[in-house]
N, C-alpha and C positions, 0 to 999 in steps of 0.2 A: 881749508887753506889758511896760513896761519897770517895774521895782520904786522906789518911792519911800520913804522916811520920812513917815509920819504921823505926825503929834501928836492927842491931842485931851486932853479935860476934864468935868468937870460944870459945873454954871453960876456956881458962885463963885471955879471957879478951885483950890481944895482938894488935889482928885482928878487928878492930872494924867500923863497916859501918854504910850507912843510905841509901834508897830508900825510893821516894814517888810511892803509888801506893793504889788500892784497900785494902780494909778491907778484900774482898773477892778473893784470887788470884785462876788462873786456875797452876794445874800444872799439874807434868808429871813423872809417874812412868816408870822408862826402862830398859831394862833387855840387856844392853850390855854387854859386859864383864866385865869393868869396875864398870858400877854402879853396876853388879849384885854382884861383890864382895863387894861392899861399901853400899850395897843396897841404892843407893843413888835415893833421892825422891825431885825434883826440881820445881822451878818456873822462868822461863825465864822474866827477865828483860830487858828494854832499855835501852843500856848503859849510855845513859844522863841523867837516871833518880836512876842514884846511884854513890855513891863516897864513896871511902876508906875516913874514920876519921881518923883512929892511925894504926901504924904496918904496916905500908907497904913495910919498910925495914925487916918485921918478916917471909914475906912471904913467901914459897916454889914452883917453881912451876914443873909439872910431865905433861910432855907431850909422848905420844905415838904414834904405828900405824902410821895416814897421819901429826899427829905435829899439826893439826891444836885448836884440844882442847887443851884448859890452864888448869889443874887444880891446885886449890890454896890451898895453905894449910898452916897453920904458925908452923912455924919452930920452935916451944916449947911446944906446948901440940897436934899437931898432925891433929888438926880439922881442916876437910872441910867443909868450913861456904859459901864456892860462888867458879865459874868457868867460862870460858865461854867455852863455850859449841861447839862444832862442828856443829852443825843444825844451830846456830846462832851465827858464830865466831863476831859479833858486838856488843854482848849483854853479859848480864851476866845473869848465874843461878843461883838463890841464893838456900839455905837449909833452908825452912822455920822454921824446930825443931830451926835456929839459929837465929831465929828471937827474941828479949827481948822484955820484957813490955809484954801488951796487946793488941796492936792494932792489931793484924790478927786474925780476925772474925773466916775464913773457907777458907779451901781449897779445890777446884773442880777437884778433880783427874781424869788422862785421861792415857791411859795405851800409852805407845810407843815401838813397837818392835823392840828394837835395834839388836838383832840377825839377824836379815834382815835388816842391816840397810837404802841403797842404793835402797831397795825395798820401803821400812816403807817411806821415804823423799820424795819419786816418788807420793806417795799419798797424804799427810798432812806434811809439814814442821812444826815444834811449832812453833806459834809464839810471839813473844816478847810481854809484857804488858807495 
């Protein structure tokens, strides 16, 4: 699978990244309590293979529970465009919807039972692309 440049953003434009990675990411739908209220639908990144462009004084960040998830949000229109994640506090998860342009092909979704979570990690940790 051949590797491309991503861009993506939140919705005013603020917050604004890039990752190299597949055309085709794996990601990961979860039903913890957080994402289930956010219905948040993510792809786990390596953290060296992505960097803030602009806003990253716009940031917000909402941490809970053990503190060790980041979640990022900018602090003018509200949007969660990436986080890093508690399964992988080294990496980042981006929100592929917040990906621009066209370079993401497909996304291979894989369910993760965050309700269990401590169980759900004992078996499959995600891992980073």
């Amino acid at each position: 699978m051949s590797e491309v440049q991503h861009f993506g953003s939140c919705h005013c434009g603020a917050v604004k990244w890039t990752f190299t990675g597949p055309e085709v990411l794996d990601g990961c739908r979860c039903n913890c309590t957080v994402c289930n209220k956010k219905q948040n639908q993510h792809c786990i990144i390596k953290l060296d293979r992505f960097k803030i462009l602009e806003g990253e004084d716009k940031i917000t960040t909402y941490r809970f529970n053990t503190g060790v998830a980041q979640h990022k949000f900018c602090s003018i229109c509200g949007v969660q465009s990436f986080y890093h994640p508690r399964s992988n506090p080294d990496a980042v998860a981006i929100m592929p919807h917040c990906i621009d342009g066209n370079t993401l092909k497909d996304v291979k979704w894989s369910y993760f039972n965050g309700q269990e979570w401590e169980k759900e990690m004992n078996k499959r940790a995600p891992a980073a692309q």
